[in-house]
C-alpha positions, 0 to 999 in steps of 0.5 A: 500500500503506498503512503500518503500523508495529508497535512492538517488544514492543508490546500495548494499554495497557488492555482494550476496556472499560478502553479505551472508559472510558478514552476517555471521561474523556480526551473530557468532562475535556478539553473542559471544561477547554479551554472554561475556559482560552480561554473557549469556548462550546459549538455545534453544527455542520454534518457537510456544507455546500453547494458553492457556499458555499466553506465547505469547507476543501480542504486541500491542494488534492488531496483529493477531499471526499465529495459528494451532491446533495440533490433537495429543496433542487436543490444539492450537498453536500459532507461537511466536511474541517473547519470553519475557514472555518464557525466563523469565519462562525458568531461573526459570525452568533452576535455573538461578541465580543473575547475570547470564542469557540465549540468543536464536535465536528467529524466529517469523512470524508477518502477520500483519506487514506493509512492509518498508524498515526495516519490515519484516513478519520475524522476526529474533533476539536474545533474552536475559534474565538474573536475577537480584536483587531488588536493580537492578531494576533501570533506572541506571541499565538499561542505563548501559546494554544498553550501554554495548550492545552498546559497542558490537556493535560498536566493531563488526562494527569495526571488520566488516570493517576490512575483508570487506573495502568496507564498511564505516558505522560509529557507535557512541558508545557514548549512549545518554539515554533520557526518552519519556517525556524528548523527547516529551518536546523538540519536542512537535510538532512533533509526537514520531517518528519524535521525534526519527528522530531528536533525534538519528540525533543529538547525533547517538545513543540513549536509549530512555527510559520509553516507554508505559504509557501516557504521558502529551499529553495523549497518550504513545510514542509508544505500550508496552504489560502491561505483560512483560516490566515495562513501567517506566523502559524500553528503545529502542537502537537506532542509526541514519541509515544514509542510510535511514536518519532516526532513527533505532531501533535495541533492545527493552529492559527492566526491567520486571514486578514485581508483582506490576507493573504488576498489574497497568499496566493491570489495565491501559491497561484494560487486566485484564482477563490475570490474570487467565493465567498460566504465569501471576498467577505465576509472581503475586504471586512473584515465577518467578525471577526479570529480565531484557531482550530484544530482538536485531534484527538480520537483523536490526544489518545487515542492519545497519552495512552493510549500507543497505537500505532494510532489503530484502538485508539481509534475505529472506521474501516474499514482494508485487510486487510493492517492488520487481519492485521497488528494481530491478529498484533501483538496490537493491537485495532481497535475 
């Protein structure tokens, strides 16, 4: 049965026409910012790549993506999950270099998802890589990229109200960064997700970091594919949605694999038959560049500005019955 939650009192912000524009000026005023804050290029990506690339990102190991074969080419596809082990090929066929890097529009279908009030089978985000050096691979280095996408955001939500006054939603630009064992120590009787709940209610917005290994209790925080984030130098932007009373993930974010790493992590997650991948042969031996990226969702940033309670508000996907009775009763539009 999948969840839905309907806040106390709750309608939708703005009207389906106010919506849409609404929409639109949260989409164009944020990519253009956060192409200037970390000195992006725009590309265009793949919606599906072949199989026997490895390009794929598998997530958490459990998902199933959407596959077909292509007679005219005699391979099969698979629509993309992400694009993280793409963007990091294409800066090194694009000849990007030290400092510079690209963004894109990813569109993934995700069958197995589990439908809530922020889950969708359609997944809708900018996707972002740039190169950087080996001194740049550090947790430093991650907390300040992170708190200059934070920056963006709240100066679009500021932006945002100012052509749309009916809305209200108050973002905190002040970045908490706490790695997941930090976390796990101050809260070790809740689980990772309650965790995050208390966290982002506490301080608003918060980079958790170091998201994949085990930690004391044995178990990570949460799933990290051992192929594209480095695990000890990774994080997720989250703020507080008020709305929904909980914490809200707008981008995964990491600094990636480099030879080694990638090494222990497939080692450690047991996934040592992707070495014989196009993809993963070519990070081993050092010919693909050291980078740093993420993923930031594009109906999430919506939801959160516009104070949406669910994220069928903000794009068009398809849901079971049970949320569509629900949302009309409520009074939320599903687009």
């Amino acid at each position: 049965m999948n969840k839905l939650y309907i806040p106390e009192n709750y309608r939708s912000p703005l009207d389906v026409y106010k919506t849409q524009k609404a929409i639109s000026f949260i989409k164009e005023s944020f990519q253009t910012r956060l192409a200037a804050a970390l000195n992006l290029k725009r590309v265009s990506a793949p919606l599906f790549v072949t199989e026997a690339s490895g390009l794929n990102d598998n997530l958490n190991g459990i998902e199933r993506p959407v596959s077909f074969d292509v007679p005219a080419v005699g391979e099969s596809a698979q629509v993309v999950h992400s694009l993280a082990k793409w963007k990091r090929l294409a800066l090194h066929e694009y000849h990007f270099y030290v400092g510079n890097g690209l963004y894109t529009d990813m569109n993934a279908i995700r069958r197995d998802e589990e439908l809530d009030n922020i889950h969708s089978i359609y997944v809708d985000q900018w996707d972002w890589e740039k190169v950087i050096t080996e001194d740049d691979r550090t947790l430093d280095h991650l907390k300040d990229v992170a708190q200059k996408i934070v920056n963006v955001i709240c100066d679009v939500n500021e932006l945002l109200k100012v052509d749309f006054p009916e809305l209200n939603v108050k973002l905190n630009r002040n970045m908490l960064a706490i790695t997941t064992s930090e976390l796990e120590e101050m809260y070790p009787e809740l689980s990772p997700k309650e965790r995050e709940d208390a966290i982002t209610k506490k301080h608003g917005t918060v980079l958790l970091m170091q998201i994949g290994g085990r930690l004391r209790s044995g178990r990570p925080h949460d799933g990290r594919a051992p192929d594209y984030d480095d695990w000890q130098l990774n994080g997720d932007i989250l703020f507080y949605n008020e709305v929904l009373g909980r914490a809200f993930e707008i981008s995964s974010m990491g600094i990636r694999v480099d030879a080694e790493s990638l090494d222990r992590q497939l080692n450690e997650r047991g996934c040592n038959d992707r070495r014989s991948l196009p993809f993963h042969k070519r990070l081993l031996s050092g010919e693909l560049p050291l980078t740093i990226g993420g993923g930031i969702g594009q109906s999430r940033l919506c939801m959160l500005m516009m104070g949406s309670a669910h994220i069928g508000e903000v794009q068009s996907s398809i849901w079971d019955k049970e949320t569509i009775e629900g949302c009309k009763a409520a009074g939320i539009k599903l687009l």
